[in-house]
LOGURO-687079 format. One record per residue (C-alpha): residue in three letters; x, y, z; chain. Coordinates in steps of 0.001 Angstrom, whole numbers, plus 524288, in hexadecimal, padded with zeros to 5 digits. Each point is the difference from the previous one (the first is absolute). Layout:
<gulums>
     r       X       Y       Z   c
   ALA       X       Y       Z   A
...
</gulums>
This chain:
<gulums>
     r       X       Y       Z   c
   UNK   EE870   2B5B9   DD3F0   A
   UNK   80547   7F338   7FEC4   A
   UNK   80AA6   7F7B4   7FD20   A
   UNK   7FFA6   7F670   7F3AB   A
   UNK   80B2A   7F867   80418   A
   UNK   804FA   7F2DA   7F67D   A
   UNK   80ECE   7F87B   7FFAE   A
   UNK   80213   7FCFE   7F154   A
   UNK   8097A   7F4B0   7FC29   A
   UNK   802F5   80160   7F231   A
   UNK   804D8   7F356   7F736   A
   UNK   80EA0   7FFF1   7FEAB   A
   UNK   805E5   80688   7F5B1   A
   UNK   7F237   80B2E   7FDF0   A
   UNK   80472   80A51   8092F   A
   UNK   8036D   8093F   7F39A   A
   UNK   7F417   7FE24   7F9BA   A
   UNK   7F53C   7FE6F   80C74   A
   UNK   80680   80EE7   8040E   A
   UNK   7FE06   80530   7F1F8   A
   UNK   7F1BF   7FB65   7FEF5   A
   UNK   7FD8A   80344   80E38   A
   UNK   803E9   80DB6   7FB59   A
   UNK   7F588   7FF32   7F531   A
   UNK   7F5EA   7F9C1   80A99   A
   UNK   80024   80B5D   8081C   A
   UNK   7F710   8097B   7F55A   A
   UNK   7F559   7F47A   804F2   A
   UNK   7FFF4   7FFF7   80D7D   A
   UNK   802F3   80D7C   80209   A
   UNK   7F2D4   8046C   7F583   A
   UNK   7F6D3   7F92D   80AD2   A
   UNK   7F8CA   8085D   80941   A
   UNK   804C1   7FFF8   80DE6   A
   UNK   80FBB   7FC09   7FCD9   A
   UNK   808D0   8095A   80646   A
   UNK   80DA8   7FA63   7FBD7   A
   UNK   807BA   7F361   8005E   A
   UNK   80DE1   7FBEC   7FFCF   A
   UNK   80748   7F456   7FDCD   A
   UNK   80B3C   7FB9D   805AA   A
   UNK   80BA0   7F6BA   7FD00   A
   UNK   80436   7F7DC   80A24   A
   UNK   8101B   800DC   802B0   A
   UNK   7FF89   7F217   80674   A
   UNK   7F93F   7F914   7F444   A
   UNK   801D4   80334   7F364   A
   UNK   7F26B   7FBA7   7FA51   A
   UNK   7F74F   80578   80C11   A
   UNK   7F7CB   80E98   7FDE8   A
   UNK   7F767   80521   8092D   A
   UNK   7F49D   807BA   7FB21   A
   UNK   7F994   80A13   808C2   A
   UNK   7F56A   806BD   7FBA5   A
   UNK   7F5B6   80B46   80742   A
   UNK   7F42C   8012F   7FEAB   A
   UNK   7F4E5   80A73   80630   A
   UNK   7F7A4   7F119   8039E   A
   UNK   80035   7F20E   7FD7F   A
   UNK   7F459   7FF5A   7F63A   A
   UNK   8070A   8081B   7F89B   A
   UNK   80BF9   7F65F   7FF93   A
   UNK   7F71D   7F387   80078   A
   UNK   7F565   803EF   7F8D8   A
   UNK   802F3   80BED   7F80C   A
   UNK   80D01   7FA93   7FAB9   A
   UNK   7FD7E   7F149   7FF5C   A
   UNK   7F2F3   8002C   7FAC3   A
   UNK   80387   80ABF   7F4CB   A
   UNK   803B0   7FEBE   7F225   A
   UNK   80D78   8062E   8021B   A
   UNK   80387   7F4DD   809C3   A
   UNK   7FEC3   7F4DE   7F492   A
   UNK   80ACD   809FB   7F7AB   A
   UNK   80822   7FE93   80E92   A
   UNK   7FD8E   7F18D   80144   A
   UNK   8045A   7FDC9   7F148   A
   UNK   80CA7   806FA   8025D   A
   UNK   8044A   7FB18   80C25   A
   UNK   7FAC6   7F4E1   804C2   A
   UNK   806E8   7F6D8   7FA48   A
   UNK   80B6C   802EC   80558   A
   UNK   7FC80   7FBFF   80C19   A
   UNK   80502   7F4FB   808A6   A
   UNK   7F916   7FC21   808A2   A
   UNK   7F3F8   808F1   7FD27   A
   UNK   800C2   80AB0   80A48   A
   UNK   7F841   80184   80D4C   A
   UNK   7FA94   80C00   80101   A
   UNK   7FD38   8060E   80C45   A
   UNK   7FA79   80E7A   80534   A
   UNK   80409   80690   80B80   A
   UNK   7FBCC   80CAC   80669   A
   UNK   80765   80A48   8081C   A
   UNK   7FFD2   7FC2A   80F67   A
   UNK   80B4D   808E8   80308   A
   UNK   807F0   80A3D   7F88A   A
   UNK   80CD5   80730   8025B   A
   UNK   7FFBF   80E9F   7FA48   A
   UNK   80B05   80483   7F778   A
   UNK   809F9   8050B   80996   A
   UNK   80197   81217   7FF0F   A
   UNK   80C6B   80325   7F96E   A
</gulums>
């Protein structure tokens, strides 16, 4: 598994809008073969920063699978334009992990 991991700065005054059509991107990325969820987050600090985390089973799946699909132009067309600067997208994979603590 691995991490698809990307800080999103959104222009002012788009927040409401980027989080309803990022609602209506997620039928895209999630229909590719390979995604296992995402999640994006607000950040508390500043108001127009998201961070988008998304897993999938490899990165082909992410980099070619996703990005090279007919979906990913309906994802790009939604949200891209939102976007400033354009995100930097990075992967990372599991060195060390914590279990769940017993209750």
């Amino acid at each position: 598994m691995i991490l698809e991991v990307a800080a999103l700065y959104i222009k002012e005054g788009r927040n409401d809008q980027f989080e309803s059509d990022f609602i209506e991107a997620g039928q895209y990325i999630s229909s590719i073969t390979g995604y296992i969820r995402h999640s994006l987050q607000k950040c508390i600090e500043q108001d127009n920063k998201y961070l988008l985390l998304v897993e999938w089973e490899n990165l082909e799946d992410h980099a070619i699978g996703f990005r090279q699909s007919e979906v990913y132009n309906n994802w790009k067309e939604l949200l891209h334009h939102y976007y400033d600067p354009f995100p930097i997208v990075e992967h990372f994979q599991v060195v060390v992990a914590n279990p769940l603590p017993a209750h």
